[in-house]
C-alpha positions in Angstrom: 0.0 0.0 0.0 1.2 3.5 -1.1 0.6 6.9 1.4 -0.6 8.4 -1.5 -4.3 6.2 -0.8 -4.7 7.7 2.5 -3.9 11.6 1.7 -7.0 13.3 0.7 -7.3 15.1 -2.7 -5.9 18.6 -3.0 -9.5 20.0 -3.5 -10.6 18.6 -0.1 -7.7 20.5 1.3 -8.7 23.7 -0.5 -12.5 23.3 0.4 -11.4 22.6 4.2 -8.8 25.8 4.2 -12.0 28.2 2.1 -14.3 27.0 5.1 -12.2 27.8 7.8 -11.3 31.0 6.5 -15.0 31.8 5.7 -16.0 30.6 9.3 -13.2 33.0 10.9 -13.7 36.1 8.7 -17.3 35.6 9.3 -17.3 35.7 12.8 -14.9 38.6 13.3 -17.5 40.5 10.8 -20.1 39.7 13.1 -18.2 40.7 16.4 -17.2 44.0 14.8 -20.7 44.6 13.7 -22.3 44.4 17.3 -19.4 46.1 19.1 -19.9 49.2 16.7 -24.3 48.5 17.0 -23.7 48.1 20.8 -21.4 50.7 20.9 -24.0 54.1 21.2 -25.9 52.4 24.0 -22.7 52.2 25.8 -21.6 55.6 25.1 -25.4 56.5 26.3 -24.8 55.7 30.2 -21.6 58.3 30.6 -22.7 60.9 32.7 -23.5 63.9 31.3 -21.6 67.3 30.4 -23.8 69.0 32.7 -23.5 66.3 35.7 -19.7 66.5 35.1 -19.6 70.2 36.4 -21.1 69.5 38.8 -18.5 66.7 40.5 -16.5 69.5 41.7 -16.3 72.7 42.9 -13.5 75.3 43.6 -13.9 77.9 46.7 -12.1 80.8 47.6 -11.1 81.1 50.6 -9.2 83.9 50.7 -12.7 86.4 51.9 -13.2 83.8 54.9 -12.7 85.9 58.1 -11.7 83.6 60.9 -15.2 82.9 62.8 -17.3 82.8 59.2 -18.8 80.5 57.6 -20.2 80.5 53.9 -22.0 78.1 52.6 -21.4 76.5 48.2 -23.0 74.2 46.3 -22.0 71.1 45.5 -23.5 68.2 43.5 -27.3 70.2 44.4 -26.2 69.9 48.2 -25.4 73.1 50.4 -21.7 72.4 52.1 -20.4 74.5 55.0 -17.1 76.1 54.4 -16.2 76.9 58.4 -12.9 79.2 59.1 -12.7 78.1 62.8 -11.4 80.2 65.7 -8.4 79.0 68.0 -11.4 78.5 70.5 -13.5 76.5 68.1 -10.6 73.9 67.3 -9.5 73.4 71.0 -13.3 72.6 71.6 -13.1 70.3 69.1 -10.1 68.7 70.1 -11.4 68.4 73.6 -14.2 67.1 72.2 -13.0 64.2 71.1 -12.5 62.5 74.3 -16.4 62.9 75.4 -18.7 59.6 74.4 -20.0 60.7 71.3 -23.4 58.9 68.9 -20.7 58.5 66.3 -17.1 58.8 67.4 -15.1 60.4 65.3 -11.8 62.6 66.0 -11.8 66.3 65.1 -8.2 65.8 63.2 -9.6 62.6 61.5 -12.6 65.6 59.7 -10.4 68.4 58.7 -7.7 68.3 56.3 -6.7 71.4 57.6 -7.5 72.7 61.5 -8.6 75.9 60.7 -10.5 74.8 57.7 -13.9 72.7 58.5 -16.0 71.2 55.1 -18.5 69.3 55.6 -21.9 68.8 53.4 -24.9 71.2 55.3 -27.4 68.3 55.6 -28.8 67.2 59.1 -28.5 63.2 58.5 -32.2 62.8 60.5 -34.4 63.7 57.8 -32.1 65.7 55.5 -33.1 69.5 56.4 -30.2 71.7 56.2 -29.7 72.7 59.8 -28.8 76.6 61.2 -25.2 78.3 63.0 -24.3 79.3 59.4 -25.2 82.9 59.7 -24.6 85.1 62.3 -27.7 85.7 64.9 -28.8 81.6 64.0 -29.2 79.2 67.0 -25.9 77.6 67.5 -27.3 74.6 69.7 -25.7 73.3 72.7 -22.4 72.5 71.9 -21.8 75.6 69.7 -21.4 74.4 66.4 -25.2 73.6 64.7 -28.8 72.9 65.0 -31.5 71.5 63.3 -34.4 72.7 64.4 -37.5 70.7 62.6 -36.5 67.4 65.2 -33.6 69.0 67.3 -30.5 67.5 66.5 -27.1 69.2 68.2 -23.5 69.3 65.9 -20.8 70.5 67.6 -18.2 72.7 66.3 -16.5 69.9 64.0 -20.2 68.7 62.6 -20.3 65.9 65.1 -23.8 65.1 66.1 -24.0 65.7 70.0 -27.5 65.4 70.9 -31.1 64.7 68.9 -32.3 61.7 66.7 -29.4 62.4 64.0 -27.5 59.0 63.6 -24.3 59.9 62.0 -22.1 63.5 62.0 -22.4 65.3 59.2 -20.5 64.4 56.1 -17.3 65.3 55.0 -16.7 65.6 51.4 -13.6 64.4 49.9 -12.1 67.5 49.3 -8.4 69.2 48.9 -6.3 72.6 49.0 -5.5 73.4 45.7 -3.6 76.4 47.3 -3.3 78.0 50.6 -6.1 79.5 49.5 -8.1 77.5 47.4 -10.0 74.1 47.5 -11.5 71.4 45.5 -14.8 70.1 46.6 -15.3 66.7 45.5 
């Protein structure tokens, strides 16, 4: 017996090699094709331009008196911008040593001592609680109060007193300059 009985004829070969290259070019067409059909609905969940402003926000700090607060905006939420007096911060500091709802150092909520950030939202019911402006109720521990269920934040946002579970938040924020700050 010769090999030549059991090799298969030349146009088997060819026929095998057209299919296979039919088969792969045919499925990369088809996996191109629905990448670039899938492609739009992708694109589609990106945030928008508009939401993308809004993911951060630069403040000035430089008209900040020591004792003031202002208050920006930031992602549609008001956030307190506190310069705090040499007083304020020792308060604080002393502070952190009383049993507090949700324990939290004062140096662990400022990136800055001076400098408290924090978003203005009372984390009871989600009013925006008063000791912004000057002449507001302060509450018991100087800092703020929200008065619609009567939660007490001390003068690093720490809730003190009232049905508020948590402190209020701090934003991830960060000096840009000695001056300025990113929000968020």
């Amino acid at each position: 017996m010769s090999d030549t009985a059991n090799t298969p004829p030349s146009s088997k070969i060819d026929e095998q090699s057209r299919r296979d290259f039919l088969l792969v070019t045919t499925a990369t067409v088809g996996t191109v094709g629905t990448a670039l059909a899938v492609w739009p609905l992708i694109d589609s969940l990106n945030p928008a331009a508009d939401t993308l402003a809004l993911a951060t926000t630069e403040v000035d700090l430089t008209p900040i008196e020591e004792g003031q607060s202002i208050t920006v905006v930031w992602q549609g939420k008001p956030v307190f911008v506190r310069h705090r007096t040499g007083a304020e911060i020792d308060q604080a500091k002393k502070d952190d040593a009383e049993v507090l709802p949700d324990p939290e150092k004062d140096a662990d909520r400022t990136v800055r001592p001076k400098w408290l950030v924090m978003v203005g939202v009372c984390t009871h019911l989600g009013c925006i609680p008063l000791g912004q402006k000057e002449g507001e109720p302060k509450g018991e521990y100087g800092g703020w109060f929200c008065p619609c269920h009567g939660s007490h934040y001390d003068t690093s946002g720490r809730i003190r007193k009232g049905p508020a579970p948590t402190n209020l938040p701090v934003p991830k924020h960060e000096f840009l300059t000695d001056t300025t700050i990113k929000i968020g």
